[in-house]
LUMLUM-196373 format. One record per residue: x, y, z of N, C-alpha, C in turn; residue in three letters. Coordinates in steps of 0.001 Angstrom, whole numbers, padded with zeros to 6 digits, always signed. Last residue first. Example, Ala and Ser with C-alpha at 12.3 -4.5 7.8 and 13.67 -1.06 7.14 Angstrom:
<pts>
+012850-002250+007080+013670-001060+007140+012900+000030+007870Ser/+013190-005690+007800+012300-004500+007800+013200-003300+007800Ala/
</pts>
This chain:
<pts>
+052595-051251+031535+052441-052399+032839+051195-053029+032617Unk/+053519-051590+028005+052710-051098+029085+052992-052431+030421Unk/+057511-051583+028457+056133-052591+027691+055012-051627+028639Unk/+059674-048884+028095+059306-050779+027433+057738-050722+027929Unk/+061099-046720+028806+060488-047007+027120+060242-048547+026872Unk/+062438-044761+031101+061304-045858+030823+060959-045833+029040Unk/+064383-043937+033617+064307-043313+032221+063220-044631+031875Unk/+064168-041525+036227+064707-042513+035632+064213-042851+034618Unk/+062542-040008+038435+064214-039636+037851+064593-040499+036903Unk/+061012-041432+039416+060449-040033+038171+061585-039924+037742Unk/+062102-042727+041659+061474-042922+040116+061571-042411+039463Unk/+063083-040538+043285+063728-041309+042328+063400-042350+041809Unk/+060511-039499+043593+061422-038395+042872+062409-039255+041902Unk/+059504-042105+045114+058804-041398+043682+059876-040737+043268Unk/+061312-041716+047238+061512-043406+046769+060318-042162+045098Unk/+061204-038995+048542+062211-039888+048090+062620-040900+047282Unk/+058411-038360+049825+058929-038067+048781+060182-038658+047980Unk/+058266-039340+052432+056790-039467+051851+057550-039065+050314Unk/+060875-038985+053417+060475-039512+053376+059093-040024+052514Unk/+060160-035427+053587+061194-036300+052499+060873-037684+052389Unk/+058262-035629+055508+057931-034790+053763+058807-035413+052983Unk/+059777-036403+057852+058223-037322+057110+058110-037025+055372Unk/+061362-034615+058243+061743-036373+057701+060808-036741+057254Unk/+059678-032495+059223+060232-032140+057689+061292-033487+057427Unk/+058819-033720+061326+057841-033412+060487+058640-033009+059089Unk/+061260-033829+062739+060583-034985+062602+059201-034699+061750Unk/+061474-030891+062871+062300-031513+062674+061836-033126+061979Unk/+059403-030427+064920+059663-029746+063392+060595-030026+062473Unk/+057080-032637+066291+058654-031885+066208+059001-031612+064655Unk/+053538-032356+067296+054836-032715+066315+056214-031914+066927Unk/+051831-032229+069537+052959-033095+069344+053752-033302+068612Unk/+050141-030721+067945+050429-029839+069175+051618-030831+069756Unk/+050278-031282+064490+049470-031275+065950+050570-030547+066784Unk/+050480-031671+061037+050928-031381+062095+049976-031175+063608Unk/+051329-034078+058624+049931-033335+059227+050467-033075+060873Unk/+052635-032978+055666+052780-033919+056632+051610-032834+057661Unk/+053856-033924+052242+053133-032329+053751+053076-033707+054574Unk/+054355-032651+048334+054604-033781+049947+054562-032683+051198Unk/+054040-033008+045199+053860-032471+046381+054413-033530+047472Unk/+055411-031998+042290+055253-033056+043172+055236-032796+044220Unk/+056433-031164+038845+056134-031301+040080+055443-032203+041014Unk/+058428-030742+035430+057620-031630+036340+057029-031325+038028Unk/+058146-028238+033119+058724-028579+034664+057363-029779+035087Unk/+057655-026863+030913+058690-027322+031114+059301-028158+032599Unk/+054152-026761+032090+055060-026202+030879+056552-027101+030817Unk/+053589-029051+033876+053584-027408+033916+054547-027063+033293Unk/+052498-032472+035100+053483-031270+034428+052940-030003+034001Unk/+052579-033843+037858+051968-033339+036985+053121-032334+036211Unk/+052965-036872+040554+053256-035680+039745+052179-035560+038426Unk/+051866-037709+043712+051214-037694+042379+052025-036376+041501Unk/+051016-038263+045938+052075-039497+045565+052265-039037+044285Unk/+047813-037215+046212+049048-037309+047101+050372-038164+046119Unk/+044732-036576+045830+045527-036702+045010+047297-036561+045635Unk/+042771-039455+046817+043537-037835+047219+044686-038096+046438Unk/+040720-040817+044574+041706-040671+045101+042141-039745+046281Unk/+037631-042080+043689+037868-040889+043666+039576-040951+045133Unk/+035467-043720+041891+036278-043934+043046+037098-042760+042988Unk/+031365-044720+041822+033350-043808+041651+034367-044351+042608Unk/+028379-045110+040206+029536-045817+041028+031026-044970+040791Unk/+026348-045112+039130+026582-044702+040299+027687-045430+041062Unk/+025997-046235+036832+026517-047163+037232+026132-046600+038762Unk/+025940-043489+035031+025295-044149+035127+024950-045639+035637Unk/+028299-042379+035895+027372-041799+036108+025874-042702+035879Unk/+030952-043265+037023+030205-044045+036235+029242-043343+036286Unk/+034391-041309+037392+032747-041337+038250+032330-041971+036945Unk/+037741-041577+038837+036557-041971+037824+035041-041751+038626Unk/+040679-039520+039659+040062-040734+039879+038990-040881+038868Unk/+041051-037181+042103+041726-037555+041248+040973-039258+040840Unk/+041430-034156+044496+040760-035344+044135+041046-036133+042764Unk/+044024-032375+045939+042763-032364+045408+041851-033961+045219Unk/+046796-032791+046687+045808-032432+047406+044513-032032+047084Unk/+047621-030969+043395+048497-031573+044829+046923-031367+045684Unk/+046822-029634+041262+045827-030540+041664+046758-031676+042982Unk/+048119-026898+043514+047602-027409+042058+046695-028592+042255Unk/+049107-025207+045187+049494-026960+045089+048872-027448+044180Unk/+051432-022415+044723+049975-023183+045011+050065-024860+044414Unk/+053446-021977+047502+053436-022680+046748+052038-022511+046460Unk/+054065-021135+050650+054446-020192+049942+054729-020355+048179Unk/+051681-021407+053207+052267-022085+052074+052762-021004+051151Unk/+050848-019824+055499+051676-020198+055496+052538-020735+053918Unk/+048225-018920+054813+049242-018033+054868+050278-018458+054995Unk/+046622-021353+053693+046889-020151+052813+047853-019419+053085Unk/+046818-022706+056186+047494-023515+055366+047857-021855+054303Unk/+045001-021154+057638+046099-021571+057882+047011-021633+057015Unk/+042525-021637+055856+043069-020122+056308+044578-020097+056509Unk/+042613-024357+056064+042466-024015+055147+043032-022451+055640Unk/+041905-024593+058877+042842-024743+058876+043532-024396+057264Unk/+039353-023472+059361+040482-022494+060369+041765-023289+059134Unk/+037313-025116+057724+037664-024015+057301+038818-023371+058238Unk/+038790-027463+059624+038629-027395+058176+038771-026360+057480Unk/+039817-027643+063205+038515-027302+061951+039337-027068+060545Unk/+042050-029778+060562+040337-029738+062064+040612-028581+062930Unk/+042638-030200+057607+043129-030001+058740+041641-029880+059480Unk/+043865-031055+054767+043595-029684+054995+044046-029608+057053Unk/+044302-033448+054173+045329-032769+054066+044940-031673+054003Unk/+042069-035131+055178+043258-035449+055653+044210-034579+054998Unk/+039737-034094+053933+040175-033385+055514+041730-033711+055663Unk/+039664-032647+050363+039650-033833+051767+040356-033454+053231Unk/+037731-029928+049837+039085-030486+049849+038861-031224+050912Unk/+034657-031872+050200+035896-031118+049316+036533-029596+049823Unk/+032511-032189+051230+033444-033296+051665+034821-032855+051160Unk/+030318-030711+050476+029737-031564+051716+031588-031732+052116Unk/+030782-030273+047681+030650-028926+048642+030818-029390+050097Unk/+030594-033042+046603+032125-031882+046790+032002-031507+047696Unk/+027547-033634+046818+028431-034177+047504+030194-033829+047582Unk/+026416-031149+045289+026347-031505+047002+027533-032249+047825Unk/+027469-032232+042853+028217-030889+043267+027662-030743+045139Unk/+026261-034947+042626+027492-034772+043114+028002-033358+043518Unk/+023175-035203+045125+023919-035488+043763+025562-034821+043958Unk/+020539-036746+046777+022317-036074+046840+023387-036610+045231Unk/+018506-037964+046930+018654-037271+045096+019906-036461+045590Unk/+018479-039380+049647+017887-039349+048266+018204-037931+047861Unk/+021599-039278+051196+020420-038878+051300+019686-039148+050294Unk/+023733-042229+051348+023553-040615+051095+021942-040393+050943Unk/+025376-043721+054491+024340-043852+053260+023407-042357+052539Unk/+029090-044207+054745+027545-043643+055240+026361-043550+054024Unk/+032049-044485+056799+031104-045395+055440+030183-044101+055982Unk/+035359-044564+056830+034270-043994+057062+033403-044065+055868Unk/+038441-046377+057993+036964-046185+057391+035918-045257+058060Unk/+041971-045835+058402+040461-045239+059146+039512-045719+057755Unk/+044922-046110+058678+044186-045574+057940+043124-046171+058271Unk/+048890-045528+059064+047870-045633+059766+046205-045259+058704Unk/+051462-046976+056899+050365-045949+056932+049097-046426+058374Unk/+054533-047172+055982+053574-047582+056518+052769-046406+056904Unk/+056996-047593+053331+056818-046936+054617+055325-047686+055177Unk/+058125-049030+051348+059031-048004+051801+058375-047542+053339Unk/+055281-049683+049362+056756-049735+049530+057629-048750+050341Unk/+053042-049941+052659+053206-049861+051310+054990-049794+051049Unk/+051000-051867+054978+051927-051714+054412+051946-051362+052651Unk/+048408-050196+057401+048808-050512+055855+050250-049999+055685Unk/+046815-050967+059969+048050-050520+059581+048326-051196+057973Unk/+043891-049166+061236+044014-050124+060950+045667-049423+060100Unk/+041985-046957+062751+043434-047112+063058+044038-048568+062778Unk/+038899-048415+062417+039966-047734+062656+040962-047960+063316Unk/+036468-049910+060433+037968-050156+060896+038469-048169+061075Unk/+033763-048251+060421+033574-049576+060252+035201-050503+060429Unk/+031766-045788+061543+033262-046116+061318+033962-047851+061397Unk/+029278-044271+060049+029735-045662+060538+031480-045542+060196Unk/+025923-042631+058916+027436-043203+059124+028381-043336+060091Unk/+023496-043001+059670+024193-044290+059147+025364-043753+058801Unk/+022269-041278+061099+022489-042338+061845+022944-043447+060936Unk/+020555-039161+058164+020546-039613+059578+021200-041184+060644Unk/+022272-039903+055687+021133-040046+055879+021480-039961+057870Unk/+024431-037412+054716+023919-038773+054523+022953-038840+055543Unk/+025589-035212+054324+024938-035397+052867+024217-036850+052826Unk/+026666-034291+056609+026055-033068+055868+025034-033737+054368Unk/+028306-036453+057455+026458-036197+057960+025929-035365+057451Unk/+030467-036285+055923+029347-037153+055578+028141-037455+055921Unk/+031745-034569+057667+031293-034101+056170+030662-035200+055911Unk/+031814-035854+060271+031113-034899+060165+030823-034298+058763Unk/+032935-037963+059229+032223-038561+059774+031513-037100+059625Unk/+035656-036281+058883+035451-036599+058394+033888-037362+058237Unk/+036402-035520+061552+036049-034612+060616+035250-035113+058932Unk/+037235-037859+062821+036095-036847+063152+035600-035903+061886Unk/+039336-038486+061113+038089-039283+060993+036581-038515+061481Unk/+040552-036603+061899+040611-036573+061053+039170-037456+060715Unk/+041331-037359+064828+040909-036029+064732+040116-035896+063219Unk/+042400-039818+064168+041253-039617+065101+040269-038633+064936Unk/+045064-039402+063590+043764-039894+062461+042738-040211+063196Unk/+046074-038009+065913+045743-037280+064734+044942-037762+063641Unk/+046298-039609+067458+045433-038641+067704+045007-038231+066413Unk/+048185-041557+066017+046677-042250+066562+046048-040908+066502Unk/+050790-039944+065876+049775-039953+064817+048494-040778+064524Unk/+050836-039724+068869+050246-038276+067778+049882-038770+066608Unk/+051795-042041+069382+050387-041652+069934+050454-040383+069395Unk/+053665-042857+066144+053678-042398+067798+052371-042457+068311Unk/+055557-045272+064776+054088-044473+064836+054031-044494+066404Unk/+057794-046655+063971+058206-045641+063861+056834-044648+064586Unk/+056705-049380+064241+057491-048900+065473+057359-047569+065112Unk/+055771-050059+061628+055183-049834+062723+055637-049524+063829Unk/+058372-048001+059317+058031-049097+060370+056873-048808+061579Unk/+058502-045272+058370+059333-046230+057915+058427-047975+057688Unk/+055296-043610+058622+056535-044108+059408+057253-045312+058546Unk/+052408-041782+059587+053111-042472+058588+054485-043055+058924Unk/+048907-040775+060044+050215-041504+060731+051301-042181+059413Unk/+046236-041177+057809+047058-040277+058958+048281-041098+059994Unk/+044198-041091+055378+045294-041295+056303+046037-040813+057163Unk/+040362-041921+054861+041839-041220+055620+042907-041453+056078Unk/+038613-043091+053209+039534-043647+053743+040569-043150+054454Unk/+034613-042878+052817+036351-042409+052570+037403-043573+053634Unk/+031905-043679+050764+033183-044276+051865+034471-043625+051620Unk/+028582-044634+050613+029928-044083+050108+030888-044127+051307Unk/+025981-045799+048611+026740-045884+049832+027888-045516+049428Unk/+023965-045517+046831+023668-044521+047518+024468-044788+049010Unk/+026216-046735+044504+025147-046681+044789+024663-045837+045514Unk/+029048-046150+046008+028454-047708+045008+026485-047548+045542Unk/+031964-044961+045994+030618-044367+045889+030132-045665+045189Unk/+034525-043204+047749+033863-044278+046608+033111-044576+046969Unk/+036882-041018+048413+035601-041645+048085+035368-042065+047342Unk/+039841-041228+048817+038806-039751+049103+037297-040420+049242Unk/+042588-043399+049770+041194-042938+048968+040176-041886+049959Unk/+045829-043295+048986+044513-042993+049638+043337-042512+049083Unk/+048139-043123+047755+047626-044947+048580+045976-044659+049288Unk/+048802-042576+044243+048231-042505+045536+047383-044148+046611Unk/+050792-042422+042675+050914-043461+042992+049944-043374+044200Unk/+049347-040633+039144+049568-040623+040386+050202-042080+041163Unk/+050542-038136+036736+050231-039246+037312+050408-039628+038337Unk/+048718-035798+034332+048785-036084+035653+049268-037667+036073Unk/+048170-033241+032429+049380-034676+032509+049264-034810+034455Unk/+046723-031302+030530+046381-032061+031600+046949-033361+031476Unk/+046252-029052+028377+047466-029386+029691+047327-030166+030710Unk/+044156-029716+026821+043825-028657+027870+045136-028612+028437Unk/+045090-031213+024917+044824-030346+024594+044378-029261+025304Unk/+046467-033713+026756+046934-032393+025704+046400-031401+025317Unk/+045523-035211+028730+044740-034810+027192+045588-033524+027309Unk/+046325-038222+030400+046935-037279+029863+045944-037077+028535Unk/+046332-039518+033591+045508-039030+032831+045992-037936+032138Unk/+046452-042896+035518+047467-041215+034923+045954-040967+034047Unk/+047118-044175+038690+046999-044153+037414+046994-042676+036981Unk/+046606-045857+041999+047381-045404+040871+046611-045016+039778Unk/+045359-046611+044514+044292-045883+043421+045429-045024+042309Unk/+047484-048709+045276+046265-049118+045403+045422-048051+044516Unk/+049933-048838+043926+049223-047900+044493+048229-048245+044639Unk/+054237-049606+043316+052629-049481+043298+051578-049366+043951Unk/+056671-048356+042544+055870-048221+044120+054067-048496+043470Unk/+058197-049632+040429+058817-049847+041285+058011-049124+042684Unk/+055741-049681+038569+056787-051133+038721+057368-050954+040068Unk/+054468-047422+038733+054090-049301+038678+055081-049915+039137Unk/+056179-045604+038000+055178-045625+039098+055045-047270+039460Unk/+056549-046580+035337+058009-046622+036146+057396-046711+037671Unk/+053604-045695+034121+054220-047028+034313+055717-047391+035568Unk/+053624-043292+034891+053141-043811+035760+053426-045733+035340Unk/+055691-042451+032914+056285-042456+034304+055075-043049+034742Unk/+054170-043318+030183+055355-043794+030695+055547-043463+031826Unk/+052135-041254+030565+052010-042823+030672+052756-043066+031312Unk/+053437-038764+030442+052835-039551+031712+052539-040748+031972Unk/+056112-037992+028556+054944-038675+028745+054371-039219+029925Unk/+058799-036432+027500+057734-036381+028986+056294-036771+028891Unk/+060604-036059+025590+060028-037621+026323+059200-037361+027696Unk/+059894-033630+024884+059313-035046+023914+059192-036213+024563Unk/+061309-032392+026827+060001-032146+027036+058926-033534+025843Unk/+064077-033621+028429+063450-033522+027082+061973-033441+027132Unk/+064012-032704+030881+065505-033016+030374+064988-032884+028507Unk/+062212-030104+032692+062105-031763+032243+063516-031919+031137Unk/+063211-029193+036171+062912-028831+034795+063524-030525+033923Unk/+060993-029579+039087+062531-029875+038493+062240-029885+036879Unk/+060108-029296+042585+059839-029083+040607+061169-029138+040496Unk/+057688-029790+045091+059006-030006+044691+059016-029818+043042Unk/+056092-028167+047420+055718-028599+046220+057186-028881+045393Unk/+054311-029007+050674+056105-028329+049982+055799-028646+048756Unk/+052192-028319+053520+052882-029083+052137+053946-028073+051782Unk/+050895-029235+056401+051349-028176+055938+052223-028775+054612Unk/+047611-029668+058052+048449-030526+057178+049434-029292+056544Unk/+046609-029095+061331+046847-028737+060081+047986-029491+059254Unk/+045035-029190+064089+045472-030019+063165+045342-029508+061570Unk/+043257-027478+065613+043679-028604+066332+044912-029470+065615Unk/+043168-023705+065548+042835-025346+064950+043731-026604+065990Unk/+043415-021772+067505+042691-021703+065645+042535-022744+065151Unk/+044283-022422+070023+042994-022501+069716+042315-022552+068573Unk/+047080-021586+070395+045899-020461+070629+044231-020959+070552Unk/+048274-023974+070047+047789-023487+071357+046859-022463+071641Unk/+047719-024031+066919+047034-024654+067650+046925-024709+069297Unk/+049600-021747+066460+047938-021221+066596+047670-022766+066746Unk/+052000-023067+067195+051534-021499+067522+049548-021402+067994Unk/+052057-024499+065421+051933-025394+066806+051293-023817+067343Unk/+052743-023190+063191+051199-024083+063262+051097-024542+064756Unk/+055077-022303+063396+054247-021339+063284+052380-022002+064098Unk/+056224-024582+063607+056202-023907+064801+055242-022912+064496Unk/+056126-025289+060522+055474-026204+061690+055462-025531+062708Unk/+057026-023018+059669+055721-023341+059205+055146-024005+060069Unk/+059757-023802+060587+059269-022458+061505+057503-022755+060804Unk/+060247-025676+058911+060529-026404+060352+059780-024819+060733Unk/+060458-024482+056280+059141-025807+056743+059281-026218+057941Unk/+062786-023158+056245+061399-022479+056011+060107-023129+056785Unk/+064392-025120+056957+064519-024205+057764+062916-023569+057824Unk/+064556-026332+054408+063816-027069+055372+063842-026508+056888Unk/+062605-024827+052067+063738-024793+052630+063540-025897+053954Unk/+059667-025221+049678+060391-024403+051424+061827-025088+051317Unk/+059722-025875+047304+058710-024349+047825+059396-023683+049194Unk/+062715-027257+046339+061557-027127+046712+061170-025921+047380Unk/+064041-028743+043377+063868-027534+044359+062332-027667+044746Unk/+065721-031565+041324+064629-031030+041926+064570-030233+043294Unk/+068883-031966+040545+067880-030560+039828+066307-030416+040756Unk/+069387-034469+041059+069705-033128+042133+069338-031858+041527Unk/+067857-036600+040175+067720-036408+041285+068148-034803+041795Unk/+067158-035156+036605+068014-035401+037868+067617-035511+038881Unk/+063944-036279+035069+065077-034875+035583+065771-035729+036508Unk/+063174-038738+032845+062959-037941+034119+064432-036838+034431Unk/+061840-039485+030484+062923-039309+030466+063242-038266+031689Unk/+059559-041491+028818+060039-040709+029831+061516-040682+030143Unk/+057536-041739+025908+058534-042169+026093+058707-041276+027443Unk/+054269-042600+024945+055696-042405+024810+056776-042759+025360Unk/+051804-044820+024459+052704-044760+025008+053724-044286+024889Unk/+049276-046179+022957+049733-045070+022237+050770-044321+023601Unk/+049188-049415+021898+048799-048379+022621+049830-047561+022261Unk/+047293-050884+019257+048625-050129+019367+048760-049177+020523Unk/+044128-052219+020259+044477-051776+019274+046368-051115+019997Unk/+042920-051209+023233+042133-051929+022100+043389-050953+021480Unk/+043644-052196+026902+043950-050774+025466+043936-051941+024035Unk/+041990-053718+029145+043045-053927+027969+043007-052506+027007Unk/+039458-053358+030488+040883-053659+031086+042062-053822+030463Unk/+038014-050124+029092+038257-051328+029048+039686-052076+029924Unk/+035844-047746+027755+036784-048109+028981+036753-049132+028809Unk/+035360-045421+025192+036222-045810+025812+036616-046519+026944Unk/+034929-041863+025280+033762-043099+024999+034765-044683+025352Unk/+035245-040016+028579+035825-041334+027473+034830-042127+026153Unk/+034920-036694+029436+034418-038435+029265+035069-038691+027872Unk/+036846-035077+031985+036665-035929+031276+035955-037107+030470Unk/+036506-032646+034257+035774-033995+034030+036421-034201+032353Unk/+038385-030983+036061+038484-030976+034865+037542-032346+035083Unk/+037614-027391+038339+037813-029368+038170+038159-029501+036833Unk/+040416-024867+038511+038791-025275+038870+038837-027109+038263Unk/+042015-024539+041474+042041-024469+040011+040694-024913+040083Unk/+043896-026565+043901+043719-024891+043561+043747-024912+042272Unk/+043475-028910+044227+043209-028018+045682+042941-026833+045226Unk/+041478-030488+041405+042474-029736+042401+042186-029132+043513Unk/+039999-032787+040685+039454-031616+041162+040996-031545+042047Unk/+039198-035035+037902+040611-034083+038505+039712-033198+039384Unk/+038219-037309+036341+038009-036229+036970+039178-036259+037970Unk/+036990-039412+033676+037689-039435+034857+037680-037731+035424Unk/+033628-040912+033691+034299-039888+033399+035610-039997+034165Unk/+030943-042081+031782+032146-042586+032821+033328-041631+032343Unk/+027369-041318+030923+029184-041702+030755+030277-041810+031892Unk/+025716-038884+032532+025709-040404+031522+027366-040658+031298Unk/+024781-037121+034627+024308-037011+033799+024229-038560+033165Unk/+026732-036591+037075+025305-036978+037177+024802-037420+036167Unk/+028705-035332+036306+028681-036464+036955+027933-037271+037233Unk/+027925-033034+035373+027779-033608+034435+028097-035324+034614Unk/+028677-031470+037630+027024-031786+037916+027226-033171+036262Unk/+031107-030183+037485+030797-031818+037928+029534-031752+038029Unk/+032695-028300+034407+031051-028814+035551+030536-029866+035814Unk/+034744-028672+033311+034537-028067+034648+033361-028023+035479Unk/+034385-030688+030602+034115-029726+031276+034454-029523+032438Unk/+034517-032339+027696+035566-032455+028540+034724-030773+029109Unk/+033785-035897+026079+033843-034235+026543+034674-034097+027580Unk/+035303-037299+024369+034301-037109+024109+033615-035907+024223Unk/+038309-038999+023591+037669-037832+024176+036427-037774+023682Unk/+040021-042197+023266+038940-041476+022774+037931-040216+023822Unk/+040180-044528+026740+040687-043681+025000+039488-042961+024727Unk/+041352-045837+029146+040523-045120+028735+041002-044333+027419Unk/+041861-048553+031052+042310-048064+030221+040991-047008+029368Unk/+041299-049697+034431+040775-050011+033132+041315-048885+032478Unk/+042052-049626+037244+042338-050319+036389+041821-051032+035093Unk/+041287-047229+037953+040522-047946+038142+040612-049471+037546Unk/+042866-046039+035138+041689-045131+036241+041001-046462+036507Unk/+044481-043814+032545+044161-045496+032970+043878-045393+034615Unk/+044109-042593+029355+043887-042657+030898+044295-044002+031051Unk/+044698-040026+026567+044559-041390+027438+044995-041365+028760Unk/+043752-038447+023600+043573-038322+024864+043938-039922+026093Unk/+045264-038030+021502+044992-036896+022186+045059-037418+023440Unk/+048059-040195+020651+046696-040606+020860+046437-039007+021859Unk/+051323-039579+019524+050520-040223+020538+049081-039743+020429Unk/
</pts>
């Protein structure tokens, strides 16, 4: 197979060019894809390379997913029901209002030859597709990532940008309580507030909230937040301003980050980071949360799932959400793929 290939934005990406940890190079020229994990440093990517079609034999292995009942997770669901009480804890005390708490699920790969990312983010395709799907595999650093994510971090068209937060999740619009209204409330706040750090006085704008998106299997509560960036806000401003995304850290941000550290007994890797393309010379990105999304690590596939807790959750009904949010992917990933690109 081909060192390096993507597919980001629904255009196909070949041929490595560079490849650094320093997003200022976001700025610079080329169309890059980019990884910024919750925990690790970023990876930019440039392509010479983008197109809606793969020029020439695509270079597609083969997948061959782990058992449904080989995949273990970080908590127990005993572990992740006292995490949530722990969190209700210090949101009566006051340390935060709203913390997202995660589980990182792994399962060892059946044949490490057929563990191609393409291929599972194709199986991704077919059976949960994603509004900011797609994969990104270069070998030569360890970088297999693919995602089915339904949420967007930011996108960027010019000197206007825009997140999308989610918050509330449920089978069925019935299933959504008045906690998870509060809670993408809380979130949007926070959010509106990292975009005044980098946009222009009085233009950003909550343009739909608490609007309901259907995806396969479940439903999503999800929020706009627009705003117009300051002159010469470039991108390591615009991380520092907005990175790690609120919707799976928590309000306050830095309390809940603290939070999240002592409790999680996993690091989440590029789980909960950023994921996606920057045009540097287009000024234009789109940039994921990285959620819905496995990666591989030596012999083992993984895969996150959290759920965002308040002073209304039940600990119980917070560790259905994690499975839920996890179930319908695992058993994808579980299954075996060798036909056509999607």
């Amino acid at each position: 197979m081909d060192e390096g290939l993507a597919y980001l934005g629904g255009q196909w990406a070949w041929e490595v060019q560079d490849v650094t940890s320093d997003i200022s190079v976001l700025d610079s020229s080329g169309r890059w894809a980019v990884v910024l994990p919750y925990d690790g440093s970023p990876t930019c990517v440039r392509f010479r390379h983008w197109s809606p079609g793969l020029a020439g034999e695509a270079s597609i292995g083969a997948w061959s997913g782990p058992a449904v009942s080989s995949w273990q997770s970080s908590m127990t669901a005993e572990q992740y029901q006292e995490a949530v009480a722990r969190t209700r804890v210090e949101i009566a005390c006051g340390e935060v209002y709203q913390a997202n708490i995660c589980r990182v699920l792994s399962a060892p790969l059946p044949d490490p030859n057929e563990a191609d990312v393409a291929a599972l983010f194709a199986l991704l395709q077919q059976g949960n597709p994603a509004p900011y799907g797609g994969f990104l595999r270069v070998p030569s650093i360890g970088m297999h990532v693919a995602s089915a994510s339904p949420e967007l971090f930011l996108e960027r068209k010019g000197s206007t940008v825009k997140s999308g937060p989610i918050k509330g999740t449920g089978r069925t619009a019935a299933d959504l309580l008045p906690k998870d209204e509060a809670e993408n409330v809380m979130i949007v706040d926070l959010m509106r507030n990292d975009l005044s750090r980098i946009c222009e006085t009085g233009t950003v704008a909550v343009p739909a909230l608490l609007r309901l998106e259907r995806h396969p299997g479940l439903v999503h509560l999800v929020s706009d937040v627009v705003g117009e960036l300051v002159a010469g806000a470039d991108w390591p401003q615009i991380v520092d301003a907005t990175f790690p995304p609120g919707s799976v850290t928590g309000a306050p941000k830095s309390s809940a980050i603290r939070l999240i550290a002592g409790l999680e007994n996993a690091s989440r890797g590029p789980y909960c980071g950023a994921f996606g393309w920057v045009d540097a010379d287009a000024r234009t990105a789109s940039l994921a949360v990285t959620i819905r999304t496995f990666w591989l690590e030596g012999q083992d596939v993984l895969f996150g799932t959290g759920a965002g807790i308040t002073w209304g959750s039940d600990p119980a009904g917070e560790w259905r959400e994690t499975e839920l949010k996890a179930q319908r992917l695992m058993s994808l990933a579980s299954g075996i793929w060798q036909g056509e690109v999607p």
